[in-house]
C-alpha positions as CSV (number, residue, x, y, z in Angstrom):
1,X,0.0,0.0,0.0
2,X,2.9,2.4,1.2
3,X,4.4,1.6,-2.5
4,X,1.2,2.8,-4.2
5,X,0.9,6.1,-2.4
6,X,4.4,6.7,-3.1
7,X,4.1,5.9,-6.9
8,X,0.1,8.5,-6.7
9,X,2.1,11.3,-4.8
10,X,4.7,10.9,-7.8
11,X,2.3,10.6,-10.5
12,X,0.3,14.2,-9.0
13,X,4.1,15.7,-8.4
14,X,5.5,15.4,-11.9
15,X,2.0,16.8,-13.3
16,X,2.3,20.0,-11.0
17,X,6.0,20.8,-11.4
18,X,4.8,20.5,-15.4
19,X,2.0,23.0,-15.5
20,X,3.8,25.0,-13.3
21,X,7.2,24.8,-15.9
22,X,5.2,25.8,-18.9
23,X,2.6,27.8,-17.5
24,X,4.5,30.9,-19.5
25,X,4.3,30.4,-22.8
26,X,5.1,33.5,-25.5
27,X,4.0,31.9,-29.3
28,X,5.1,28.8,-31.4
29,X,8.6,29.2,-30.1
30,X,8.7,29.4,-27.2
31,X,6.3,26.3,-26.7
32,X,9.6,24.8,-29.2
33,X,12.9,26.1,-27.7
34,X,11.4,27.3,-24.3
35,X,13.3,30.8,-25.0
36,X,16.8,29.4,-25.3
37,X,17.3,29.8,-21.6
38,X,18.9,26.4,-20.3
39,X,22.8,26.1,-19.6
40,X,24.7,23.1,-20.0
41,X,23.6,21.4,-17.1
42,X,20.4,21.3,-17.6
43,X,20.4,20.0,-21.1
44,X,22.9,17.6,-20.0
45,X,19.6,16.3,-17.4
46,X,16.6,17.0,-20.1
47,X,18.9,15.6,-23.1
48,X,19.4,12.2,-21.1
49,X,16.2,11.8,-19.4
50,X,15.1,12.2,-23.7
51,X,16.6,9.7,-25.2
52,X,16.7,7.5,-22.4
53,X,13.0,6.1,-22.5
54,X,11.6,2.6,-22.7
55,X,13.6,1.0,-25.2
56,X,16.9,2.2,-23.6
57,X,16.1,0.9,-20.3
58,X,13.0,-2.1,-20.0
59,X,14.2,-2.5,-23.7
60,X,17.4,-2.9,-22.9
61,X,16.7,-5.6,-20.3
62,X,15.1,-7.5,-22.3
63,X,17.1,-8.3,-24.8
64,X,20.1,-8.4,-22.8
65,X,17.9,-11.2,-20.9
66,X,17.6,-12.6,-24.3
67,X,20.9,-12.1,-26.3
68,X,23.3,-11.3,-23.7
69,X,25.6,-8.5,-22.9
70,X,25.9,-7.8,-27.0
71,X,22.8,-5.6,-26.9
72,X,24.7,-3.1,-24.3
73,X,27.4,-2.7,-26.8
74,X,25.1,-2.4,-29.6
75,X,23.6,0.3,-27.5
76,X,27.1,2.1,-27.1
77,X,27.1,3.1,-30.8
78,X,24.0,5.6,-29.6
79,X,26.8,6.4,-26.6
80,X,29.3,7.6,-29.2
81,X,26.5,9.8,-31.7
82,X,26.2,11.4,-28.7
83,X,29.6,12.1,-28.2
84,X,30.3,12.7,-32.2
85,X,27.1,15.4,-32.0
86,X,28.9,17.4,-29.5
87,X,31.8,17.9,-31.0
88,X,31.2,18.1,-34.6
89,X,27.5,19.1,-34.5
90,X,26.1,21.2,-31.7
91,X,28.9,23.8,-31.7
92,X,27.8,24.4,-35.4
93,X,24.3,25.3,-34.0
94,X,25.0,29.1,-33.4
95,X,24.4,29.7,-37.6
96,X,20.6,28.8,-36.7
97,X,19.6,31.4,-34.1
98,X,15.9,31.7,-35.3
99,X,15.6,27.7,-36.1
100,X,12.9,26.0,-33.7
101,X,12.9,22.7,-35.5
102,X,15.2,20.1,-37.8
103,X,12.5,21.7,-40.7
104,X,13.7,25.2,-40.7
105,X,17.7,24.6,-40.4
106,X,16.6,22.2,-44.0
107,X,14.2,24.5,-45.4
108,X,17.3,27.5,-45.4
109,X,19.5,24.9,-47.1
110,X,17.2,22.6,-49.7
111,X,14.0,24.9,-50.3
112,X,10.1,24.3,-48.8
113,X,9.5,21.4,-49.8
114,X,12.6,19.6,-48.0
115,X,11.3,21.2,-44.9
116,X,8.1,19.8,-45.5
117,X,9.1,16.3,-46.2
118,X,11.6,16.4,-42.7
119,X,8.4,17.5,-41.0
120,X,6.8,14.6,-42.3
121,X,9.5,12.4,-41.7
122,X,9.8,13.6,-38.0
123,X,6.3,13.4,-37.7
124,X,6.2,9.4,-38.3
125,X,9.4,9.4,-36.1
126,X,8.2,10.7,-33.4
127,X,4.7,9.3,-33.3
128,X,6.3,6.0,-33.6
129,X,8.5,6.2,-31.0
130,X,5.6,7.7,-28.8
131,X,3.8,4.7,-28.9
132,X,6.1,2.5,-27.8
133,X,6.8,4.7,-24.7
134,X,3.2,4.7,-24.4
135,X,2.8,0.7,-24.8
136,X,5.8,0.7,-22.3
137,X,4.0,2.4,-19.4
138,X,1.2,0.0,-19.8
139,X,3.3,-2.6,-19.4
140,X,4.8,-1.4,-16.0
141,X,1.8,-0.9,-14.1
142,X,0.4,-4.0,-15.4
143,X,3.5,-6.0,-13.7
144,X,3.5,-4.0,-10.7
145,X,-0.3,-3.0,-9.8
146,X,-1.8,-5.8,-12.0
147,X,-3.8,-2.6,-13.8
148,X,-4.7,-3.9,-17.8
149,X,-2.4,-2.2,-19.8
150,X,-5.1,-0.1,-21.1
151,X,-5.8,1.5,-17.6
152,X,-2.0,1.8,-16.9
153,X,-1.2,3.4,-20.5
154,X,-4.3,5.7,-19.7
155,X,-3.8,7.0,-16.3
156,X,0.8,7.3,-17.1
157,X,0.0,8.7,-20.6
158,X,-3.1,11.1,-19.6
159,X,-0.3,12.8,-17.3
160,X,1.6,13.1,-19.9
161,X,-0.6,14.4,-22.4
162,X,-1.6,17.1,-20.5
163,X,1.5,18.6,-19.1
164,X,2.9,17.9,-22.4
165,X,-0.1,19.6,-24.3
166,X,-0.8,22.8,-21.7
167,X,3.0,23.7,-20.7
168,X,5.6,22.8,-24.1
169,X,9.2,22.3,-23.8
170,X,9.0,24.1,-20.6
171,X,6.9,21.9,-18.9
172,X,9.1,19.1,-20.6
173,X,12.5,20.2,-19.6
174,X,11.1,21.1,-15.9
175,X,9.8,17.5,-15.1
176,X,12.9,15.7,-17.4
177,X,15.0,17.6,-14.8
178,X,13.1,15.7,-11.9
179,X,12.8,12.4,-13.7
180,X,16.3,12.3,-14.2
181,X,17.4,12.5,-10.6
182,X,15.2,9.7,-10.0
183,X,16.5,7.4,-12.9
184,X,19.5,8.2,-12.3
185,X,19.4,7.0,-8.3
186,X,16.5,4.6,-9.3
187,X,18.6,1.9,-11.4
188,X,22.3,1.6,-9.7
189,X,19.4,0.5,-6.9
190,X,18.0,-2.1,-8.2
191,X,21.4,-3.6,-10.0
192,X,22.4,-3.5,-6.3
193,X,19.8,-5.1,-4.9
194,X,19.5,-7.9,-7.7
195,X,23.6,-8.7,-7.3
196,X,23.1,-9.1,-3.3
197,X,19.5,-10.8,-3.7
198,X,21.7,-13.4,-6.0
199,X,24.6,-13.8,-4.3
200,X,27.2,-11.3,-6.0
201,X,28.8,-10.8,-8.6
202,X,30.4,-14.3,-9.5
203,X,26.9,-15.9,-8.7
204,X,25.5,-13.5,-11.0
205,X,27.8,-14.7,-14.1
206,X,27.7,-18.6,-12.6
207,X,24.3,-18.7,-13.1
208,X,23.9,-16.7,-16.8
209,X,25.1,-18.9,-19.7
210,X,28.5,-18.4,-21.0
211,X,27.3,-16.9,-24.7
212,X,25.5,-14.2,-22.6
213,X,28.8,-12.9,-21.4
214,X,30.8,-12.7,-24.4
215,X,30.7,-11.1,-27.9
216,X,29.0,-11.2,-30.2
217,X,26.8,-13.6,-28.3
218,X,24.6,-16.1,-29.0
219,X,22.4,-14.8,-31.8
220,X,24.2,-12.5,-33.5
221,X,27.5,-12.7,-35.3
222,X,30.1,-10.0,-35.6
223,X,28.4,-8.5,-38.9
224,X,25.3,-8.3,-37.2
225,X,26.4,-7.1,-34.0
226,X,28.5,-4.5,-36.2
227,X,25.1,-3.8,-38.6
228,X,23.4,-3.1,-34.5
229,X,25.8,-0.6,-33.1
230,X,25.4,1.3,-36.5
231,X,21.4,1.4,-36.5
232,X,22.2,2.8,-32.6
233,X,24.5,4.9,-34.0
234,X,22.1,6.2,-36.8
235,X,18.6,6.1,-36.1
236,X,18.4,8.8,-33.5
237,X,21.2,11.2,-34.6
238,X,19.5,14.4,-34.6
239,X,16.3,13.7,-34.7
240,X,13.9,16.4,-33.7
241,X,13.6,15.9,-30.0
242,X,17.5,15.9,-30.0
243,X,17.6,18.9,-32.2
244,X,15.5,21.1,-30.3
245,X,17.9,20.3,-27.0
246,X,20.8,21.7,-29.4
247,X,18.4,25.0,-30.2
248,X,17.0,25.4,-26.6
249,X,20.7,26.0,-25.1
250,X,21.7,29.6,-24.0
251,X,24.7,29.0,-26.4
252,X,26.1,26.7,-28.9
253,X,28.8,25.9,-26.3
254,X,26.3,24.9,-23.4
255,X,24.4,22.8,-25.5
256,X,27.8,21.0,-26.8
257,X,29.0,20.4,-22.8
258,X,25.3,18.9,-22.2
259,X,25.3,17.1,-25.0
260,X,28.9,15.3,-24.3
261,X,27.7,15.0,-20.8
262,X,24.8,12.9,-21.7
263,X,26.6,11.2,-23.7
264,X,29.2,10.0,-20.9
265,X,26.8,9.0,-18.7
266,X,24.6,6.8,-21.3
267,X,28.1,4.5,-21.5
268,X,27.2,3.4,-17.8
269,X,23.2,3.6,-17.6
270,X,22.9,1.3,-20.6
271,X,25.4,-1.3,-18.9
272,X,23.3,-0.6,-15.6
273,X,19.8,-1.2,-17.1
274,X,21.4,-4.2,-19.5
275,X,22.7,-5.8,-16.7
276,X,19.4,-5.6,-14.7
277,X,18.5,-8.1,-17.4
278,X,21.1,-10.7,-16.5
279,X,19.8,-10.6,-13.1
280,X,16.2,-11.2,-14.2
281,X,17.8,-14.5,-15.8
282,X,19.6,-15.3,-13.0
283,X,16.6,-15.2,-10.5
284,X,13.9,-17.0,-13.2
285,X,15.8,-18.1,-17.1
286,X,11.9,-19.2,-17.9
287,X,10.7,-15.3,-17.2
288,X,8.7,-13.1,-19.9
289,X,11.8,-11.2,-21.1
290,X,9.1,-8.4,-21.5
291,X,9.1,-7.6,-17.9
292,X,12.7,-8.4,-16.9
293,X,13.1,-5.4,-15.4
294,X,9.9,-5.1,-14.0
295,X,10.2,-8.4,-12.3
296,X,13.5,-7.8,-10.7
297,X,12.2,-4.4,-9.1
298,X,9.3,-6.6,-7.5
299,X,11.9,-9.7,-6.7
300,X,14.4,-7.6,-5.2
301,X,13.8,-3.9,-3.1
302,X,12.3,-3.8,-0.7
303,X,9.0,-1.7,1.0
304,X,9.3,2.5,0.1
305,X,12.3,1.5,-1.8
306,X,10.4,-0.2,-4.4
307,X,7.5,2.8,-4.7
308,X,10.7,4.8,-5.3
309,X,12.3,2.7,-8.1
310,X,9.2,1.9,-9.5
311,X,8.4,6.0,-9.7
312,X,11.9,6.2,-10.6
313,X,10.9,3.5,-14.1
314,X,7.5,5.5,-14.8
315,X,9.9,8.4,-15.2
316,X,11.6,7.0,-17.8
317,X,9.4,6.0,-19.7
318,X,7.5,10.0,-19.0
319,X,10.9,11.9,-20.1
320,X,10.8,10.1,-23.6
321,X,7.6,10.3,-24.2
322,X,6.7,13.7,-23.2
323,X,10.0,15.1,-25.6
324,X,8.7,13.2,-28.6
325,X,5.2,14.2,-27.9
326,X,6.5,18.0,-27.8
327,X,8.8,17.3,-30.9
328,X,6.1,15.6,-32.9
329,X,3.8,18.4,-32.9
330,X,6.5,21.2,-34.1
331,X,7.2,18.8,-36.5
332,X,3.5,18.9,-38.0
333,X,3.0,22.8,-37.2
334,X,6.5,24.1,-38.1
335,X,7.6,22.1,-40.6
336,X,4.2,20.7,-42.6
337,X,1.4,23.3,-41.9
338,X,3.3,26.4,-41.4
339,X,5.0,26.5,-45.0
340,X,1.7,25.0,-46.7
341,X,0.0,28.3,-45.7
342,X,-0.2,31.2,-48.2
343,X,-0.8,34.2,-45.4
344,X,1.5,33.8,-41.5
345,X,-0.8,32.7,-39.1
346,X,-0.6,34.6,-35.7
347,X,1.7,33.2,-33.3
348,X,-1.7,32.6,-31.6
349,X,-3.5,30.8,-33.6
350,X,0.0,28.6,-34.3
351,X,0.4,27.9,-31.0
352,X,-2.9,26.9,-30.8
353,X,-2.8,24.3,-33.2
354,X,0.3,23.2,-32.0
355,X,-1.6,22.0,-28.5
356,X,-4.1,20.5,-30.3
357,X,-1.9,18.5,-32.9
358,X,-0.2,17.6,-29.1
359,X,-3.4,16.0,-27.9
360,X,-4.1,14.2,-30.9
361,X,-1.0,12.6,-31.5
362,X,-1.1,11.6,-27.8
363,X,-4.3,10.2,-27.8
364,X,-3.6,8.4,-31.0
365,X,-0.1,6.5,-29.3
366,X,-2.6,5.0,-26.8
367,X,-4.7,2.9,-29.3
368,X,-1.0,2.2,-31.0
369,X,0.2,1.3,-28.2
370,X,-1.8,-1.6,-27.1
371,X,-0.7,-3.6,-30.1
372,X,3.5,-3.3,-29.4
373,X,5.3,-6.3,-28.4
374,X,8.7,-5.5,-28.1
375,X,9.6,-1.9,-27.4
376,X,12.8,-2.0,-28.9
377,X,11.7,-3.6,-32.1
378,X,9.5,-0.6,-32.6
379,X,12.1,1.7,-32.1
380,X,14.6,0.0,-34.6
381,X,11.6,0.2,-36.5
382,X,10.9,4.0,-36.4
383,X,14.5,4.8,-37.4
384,X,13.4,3.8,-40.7
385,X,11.5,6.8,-41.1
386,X,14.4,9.2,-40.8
387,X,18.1,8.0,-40.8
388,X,17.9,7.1,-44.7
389,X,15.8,10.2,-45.6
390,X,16.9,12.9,-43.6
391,X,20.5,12.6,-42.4
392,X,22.7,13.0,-44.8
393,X,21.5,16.2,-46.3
394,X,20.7,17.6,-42.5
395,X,24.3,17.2,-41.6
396,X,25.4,18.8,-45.0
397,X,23.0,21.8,-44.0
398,X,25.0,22.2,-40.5
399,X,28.5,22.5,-42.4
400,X,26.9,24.8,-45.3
401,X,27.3,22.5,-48.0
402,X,24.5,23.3,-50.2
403,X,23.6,21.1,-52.9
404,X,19.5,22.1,-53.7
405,X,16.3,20.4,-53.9
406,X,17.2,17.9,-56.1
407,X,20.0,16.4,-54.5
408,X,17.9,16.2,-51.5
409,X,15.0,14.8,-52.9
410,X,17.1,12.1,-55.1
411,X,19.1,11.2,-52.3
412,X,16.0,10.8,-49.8
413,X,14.2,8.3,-52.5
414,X,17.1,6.5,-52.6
415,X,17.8,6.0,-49.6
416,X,14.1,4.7,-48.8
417,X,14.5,2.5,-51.6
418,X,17.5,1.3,-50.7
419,X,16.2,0.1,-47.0
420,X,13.2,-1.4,-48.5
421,X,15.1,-3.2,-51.1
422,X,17.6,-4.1,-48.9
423,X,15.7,-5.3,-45.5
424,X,12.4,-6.5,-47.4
425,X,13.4,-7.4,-51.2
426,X,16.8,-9.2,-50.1
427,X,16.5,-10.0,-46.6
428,X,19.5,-8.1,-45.0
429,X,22.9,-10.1,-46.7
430,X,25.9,-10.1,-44.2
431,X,23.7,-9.1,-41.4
432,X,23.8,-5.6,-42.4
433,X,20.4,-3.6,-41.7
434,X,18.9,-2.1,-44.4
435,X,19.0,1.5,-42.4
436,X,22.7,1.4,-43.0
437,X,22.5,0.7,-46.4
438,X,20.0,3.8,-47.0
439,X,22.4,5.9,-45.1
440,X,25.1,5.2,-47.7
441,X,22.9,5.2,-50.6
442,X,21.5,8.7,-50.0
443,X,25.5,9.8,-49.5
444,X,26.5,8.7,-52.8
445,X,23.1,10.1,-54.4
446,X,23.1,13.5,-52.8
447,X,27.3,13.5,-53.2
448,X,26.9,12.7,-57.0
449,X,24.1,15.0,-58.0
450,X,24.6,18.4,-59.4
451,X,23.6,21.4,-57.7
452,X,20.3,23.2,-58.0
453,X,21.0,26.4,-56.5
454,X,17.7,27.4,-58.1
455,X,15.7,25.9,-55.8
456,X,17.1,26.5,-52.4
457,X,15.3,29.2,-52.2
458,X,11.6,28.0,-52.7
């Protein structure tokens, strides 16, 4: 009982210090950027507590419960885009002081209709990954309060929703701020608890099979635990929640030190959470990987404790699904609507829309949501939607290399065509995914080209 009230007092707290965060809000972007206030610190805490959701944590555990200690260094390869943005990206930011979104830094660079295709890409990104946030929450209070995962996916997503709608990136980077303390304190927990519940450390690895402790483990093969750490490495690089952390910084430089920081620090949180998963096979091999990580948190803390950790997992979950939320409506509004328009709408009536598109994508991620399986799948799935599209000419845009419309557009239908043919058509050869192949495609294409310096402009 003690747990539950802790978990309710949580639930109400995170809601209130969100309405409170965004109860300022001064037109379309500032419900984006949230005034490009936040030092280094701060995006360090809202920039983790992002991408750091239910794939990289009850995601993680399960497939580390399934394939061993391969799927943490698969994860790394995010660890090192992280790093790699900081220092070759974010301090580039500075040349885009009126940009709210991924959209308007590739609108400057490849003309409207690039920025409308990125906000559509983004769009499908974000919704994606959304639900499987969503589907995640439902899945933790089903393990832990035995709620259906409809209830629990309505009551943890309803919070979200309406912070997330009413207060912007404020109210975002205000509770993301809170939800990281707790994750961060949350976890080590219960991978202590788990190793002293089991025995310690060398009971821990006596009792997991040896291909669970060694590379490339038991299901993968080197190409295909090479082919993993590059979809990690990727699918999320500067996508739009990730994007709008670089554009929210006070400077270029802050958001580069909170950007590395995150980085750091996702090296040891995704070896925590993975190795949460071990312990989940160490206490019962026959367990729905699923809730591994849920099931060691109800094996192993005890009384208080557990209402803490178990706050300290619904944050997760909440940080990444609240950005994405936030990132998927600028997307639409910024990026599809706004440049379709033949007059400016008031930042008014924008901002407006904005809340509502927020509310509709959220309630849509619910009925999404029921049908996910495996978080993580989804998200390798969602990467599909951007990496092979939008990447390559995004990252030309941030070093001023301007090549036009056309070389954006060719290289974009390439590299879709290239993942489908790839993954689909040919089945992946050497292991490789088909996300990697669109990458490289849609370099050669948009490398090879010529310019169309015409059309920038449009």
């Amino acid at each position: 009982m003690i747990d539950m009230i802790i978990v309710a007092g949580y639930l109400v707290g995170i809601l209130v210090v969100g309405l409170w965060g965004g109860r300022i809000q001064r037109g379309l972007k500032d419900y984006a950027t949230a005034g490009r206030e936040f030092g280094s610190l701060v995006i360090f805490a809202t920039m983790s507590a992002s991408f750091i959701g239910g794939g990289f944590s009850t995601g993680n555990a399960e497939k580390v419960f399934l394939y061993g200690v391969a799927n943490i260094v698969a994860l790394w390869g995010f660890s090192c885009k992280e790093i790699a943005v900081a220092t070759l990206i974010a301090p580039k930011m500075k040349a885009f002081p009126d940009a709210v979104s991924v959209g308007d830094v590739m609108g400057q660079a490849y003309g409207k209709l690039a920025r409308i295709v990125t906000g559509v890409c983004g769009l499908a990104l974000c919704c994606g990954i959304v639900g499987a946030q969503v589907g995640a929450i439902g899945v933790i209070f089903n393990v832990f309060f035995g709620l259906d995962r409809f209830w629990g996916i309505g009551i943890g997503c309803g919070i979200v929703i309406l912070y997330t709608t009413l207060g912007g990136m404020r109210a975002v980077v205000y509770t993301d701020v809170v939800q990281f303390v707790i994750l961060a304190i949350g976890m080590p927990l219960v991978l202590g608890f788990g190793i002293y519940q089991i025995g310690g450390i060398d009971a821990l690895f006596a009792a997991v099979p040896p291909d669970h402790l060694s590379l490339p483990g038991p299901d993968f093969g080197w190409m295909g635990l090479i082919g993993l750490i590059l979809v990690f490495m990727f699918g999320e690089t500067l996508v739009p929640p990730y994007m709008q952390r670089l554009l929210a910084g006070k400077t270029a430089s802050a958001a580069a030190r909170g950007t590395l920081y995150s980085g750091l620090f996702s090296f040891l949180f995704f070896a925590i959470t993975g190795a949460i998963g071990l312990v989940a096979f160490a206490l019962d091999p026959d367990l729905n990987p699923n809730n591994a990580m849920s099931f060691v948190i109800v094996s192993v803390m005890p009384p208080v404790l557990k209402g803490l950790v178990f706050s300290g997992v619904i944050a997760i979950v909440m940080s990444s699904a609240d950005s994405y939320l936030n990132s998927a409506s600028i997307a639409f509004v910024n990026d599809v609507w706004r440049p379709l328009q033949r007059k400016e709408m008031s930042e008014e009536n924008l901002l407006f829309i904005a809340k509502l598109v927020t509310l509709v994508v959220g309630l849509l991620s619910i009925v999404f949501a029921v049908s996910i399986e495996s978080i993580l799948d989804i998200l390798i799935y969602a990467y599909n939607y951007w990496a092979p599209i939008v990447l390559v000419p995004l990252v030309a845009a941030i070093y001023g290399i301007r090549r036009g419309t056309t070389a954006f557009l060719a290289g974009a239908l390439t590299g879709v065509v290239a993942t489908v043919v790839w993954q689909s058509g040919l089945n992946s050869p050497f292991d490789l995914p088909g996300l990697v192949i669109g990458v490289l495609a849609n370099l050669v294409v948009f490398l090879c080209v010529p310019r169309s310096p015409i059309y920038i402009h449009d």
